[in-house]
C-alpha atoms as a printed R data frame, in Angstrom:
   type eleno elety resid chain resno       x       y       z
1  ATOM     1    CA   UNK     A     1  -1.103 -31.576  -7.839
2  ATOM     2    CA   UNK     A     2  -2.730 -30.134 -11.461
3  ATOM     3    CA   UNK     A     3  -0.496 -27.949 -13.464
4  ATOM     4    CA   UNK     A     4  -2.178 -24.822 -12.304
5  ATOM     5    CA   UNK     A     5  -1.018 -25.338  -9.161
6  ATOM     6    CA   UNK     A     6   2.222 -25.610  -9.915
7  ATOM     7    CA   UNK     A     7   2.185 -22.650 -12.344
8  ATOM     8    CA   UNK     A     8   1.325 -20.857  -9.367
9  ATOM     9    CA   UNK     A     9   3.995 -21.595  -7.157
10 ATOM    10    CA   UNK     A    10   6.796 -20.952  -9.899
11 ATOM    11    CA   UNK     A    11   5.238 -17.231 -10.670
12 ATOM    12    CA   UNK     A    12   5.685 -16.756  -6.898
13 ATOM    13    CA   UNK     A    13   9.442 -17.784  -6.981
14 ATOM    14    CA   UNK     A    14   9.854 -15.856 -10.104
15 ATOM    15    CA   UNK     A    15  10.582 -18.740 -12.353
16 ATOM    16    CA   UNK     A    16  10.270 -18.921 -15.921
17 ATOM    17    CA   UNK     A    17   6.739 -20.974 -16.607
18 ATOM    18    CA   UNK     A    18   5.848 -22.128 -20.286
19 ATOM    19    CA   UNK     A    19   2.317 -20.778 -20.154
20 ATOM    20    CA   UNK     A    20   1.871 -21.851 -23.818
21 ATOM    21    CA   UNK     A    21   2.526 -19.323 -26.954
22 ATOM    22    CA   UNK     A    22  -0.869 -17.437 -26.875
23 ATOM    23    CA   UNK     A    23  -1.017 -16.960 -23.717
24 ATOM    24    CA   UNK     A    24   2.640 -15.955 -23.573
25 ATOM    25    CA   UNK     A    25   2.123 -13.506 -26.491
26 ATOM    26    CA   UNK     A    26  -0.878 -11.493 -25.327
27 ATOM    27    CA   UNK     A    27   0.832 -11.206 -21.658
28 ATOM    28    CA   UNK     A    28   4.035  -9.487 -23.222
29 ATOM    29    CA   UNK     A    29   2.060  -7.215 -25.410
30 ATOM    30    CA   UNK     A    30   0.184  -6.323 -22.207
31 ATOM    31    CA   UNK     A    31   4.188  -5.882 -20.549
32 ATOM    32    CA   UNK     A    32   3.277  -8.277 -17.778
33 ATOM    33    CA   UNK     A    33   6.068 -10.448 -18.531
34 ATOM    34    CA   UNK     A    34   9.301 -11.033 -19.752
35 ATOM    35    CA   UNK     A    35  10.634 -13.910 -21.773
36 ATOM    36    CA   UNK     A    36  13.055 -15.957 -21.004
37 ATOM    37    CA   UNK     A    37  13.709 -18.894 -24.144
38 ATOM    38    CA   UNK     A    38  10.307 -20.102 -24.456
39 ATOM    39    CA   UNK     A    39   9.399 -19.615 -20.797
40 ATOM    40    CA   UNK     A    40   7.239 -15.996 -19.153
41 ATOM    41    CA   UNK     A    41   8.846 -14.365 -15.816
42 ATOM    42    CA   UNK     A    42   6.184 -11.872 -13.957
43 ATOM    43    CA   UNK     A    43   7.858  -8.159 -14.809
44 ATOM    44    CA   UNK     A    44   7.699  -7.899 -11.111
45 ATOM    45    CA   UNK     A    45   6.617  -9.135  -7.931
46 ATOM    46    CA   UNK     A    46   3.719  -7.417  -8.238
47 ATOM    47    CA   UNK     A    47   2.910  -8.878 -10.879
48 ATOM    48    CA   UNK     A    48   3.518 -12.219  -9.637
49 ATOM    49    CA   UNK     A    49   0.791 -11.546  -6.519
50 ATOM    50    CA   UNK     A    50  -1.692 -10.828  -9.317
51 ATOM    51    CA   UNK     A    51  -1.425 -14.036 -11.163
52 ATOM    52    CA   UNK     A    52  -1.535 -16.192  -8.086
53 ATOM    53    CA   UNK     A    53  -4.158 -14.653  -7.005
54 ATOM    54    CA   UNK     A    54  -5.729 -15.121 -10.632
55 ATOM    55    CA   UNK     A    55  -4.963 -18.571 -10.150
56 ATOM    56    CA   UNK     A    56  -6.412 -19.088  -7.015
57 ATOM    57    CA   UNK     A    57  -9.541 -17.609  -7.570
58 ATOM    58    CA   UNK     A    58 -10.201 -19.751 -10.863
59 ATOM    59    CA   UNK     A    59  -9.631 -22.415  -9.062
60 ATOM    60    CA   UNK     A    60 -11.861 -21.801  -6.276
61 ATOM    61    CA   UNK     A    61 -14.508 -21.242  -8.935
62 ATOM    62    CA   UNK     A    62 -13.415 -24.880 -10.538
63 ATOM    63    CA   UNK     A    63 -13.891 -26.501  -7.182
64 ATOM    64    CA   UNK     A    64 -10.194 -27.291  -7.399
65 ATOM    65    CA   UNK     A    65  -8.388 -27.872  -3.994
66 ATOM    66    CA   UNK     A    66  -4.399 -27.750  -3.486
């Protein structure tokens, strides 16, 4: 399984992912997420839905299966 994969399923469960300090930066200005140490939680479950669906469509694109 890739990392984006996994990503995925720990949004879903509302774990804290390291999404890397960029990426973690512009999705708290945006109030998407909240940190937690060095690690992003989705705001809300909403929120959550989005990104895996975010996820799943990139990799669909990628030709990337589970």
């Amino acid at each position: 399984m890739d990392e984006s994969g996994s990503n995925t399923r720990q949004m879903m469960a509302n774990r804290a992912v390291d999404v890397g300090t960029t990426e973690a930066l512009k999705l708290r200005s945006m109030g998407l997420v909240l940190f937690q140490g060095n690690k992003v939680v989705p705001l809300c479950k909403l929120y959550s839905q989005c990104f895996c669906v975010g996820v799943a469509r990139r990799r669909h694109r990628l030709g990337i299966k589970n």
